[in-house]
C-alpha positions, 0 to 999 in steps of 0.5 A: 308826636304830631297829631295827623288826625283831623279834628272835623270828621269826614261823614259817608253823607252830608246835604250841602244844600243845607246851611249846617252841613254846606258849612262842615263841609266847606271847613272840612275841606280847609283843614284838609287843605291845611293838613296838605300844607303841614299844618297839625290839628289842635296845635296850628288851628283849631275848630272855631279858626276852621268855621272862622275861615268858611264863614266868607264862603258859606255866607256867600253861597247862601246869599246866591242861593246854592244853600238853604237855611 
């Protein structure tokens, strides 16, 4: 049996001007992109390999300013 359950939790409010929510929410929308692809939580990828694959992002984005330490 797969598991369709994410592994990121999806919160009712999030401030992605800060560096710790801006970055959940960057990893959350790539697990959900992957989930669309057919990619199962735990099995295909886990948690650190989410955070791995926002850091470019997330880093980019404090470097122009769009988010805060």
């Amino acid at each position: 049996m797969t598991n369709n359950t994410p592994l990121i939790t999806e919160y009712e409010h999030v401030d992605t001007r800060t560096l710790q929510d801006g970055w959940l929410e960057v990893a959350r929308n790539i697990e959900v992109s992957m989930m669309q692809a057919g990619a199962v939580p735990g099995d295909d990828y886990t948690y650190l390999d989410l955070y791995k694959l926002a850091q470019p992002i997330v880093l980019q984005q404090l470097k122009d300013g769009a988010i805060n330490r």
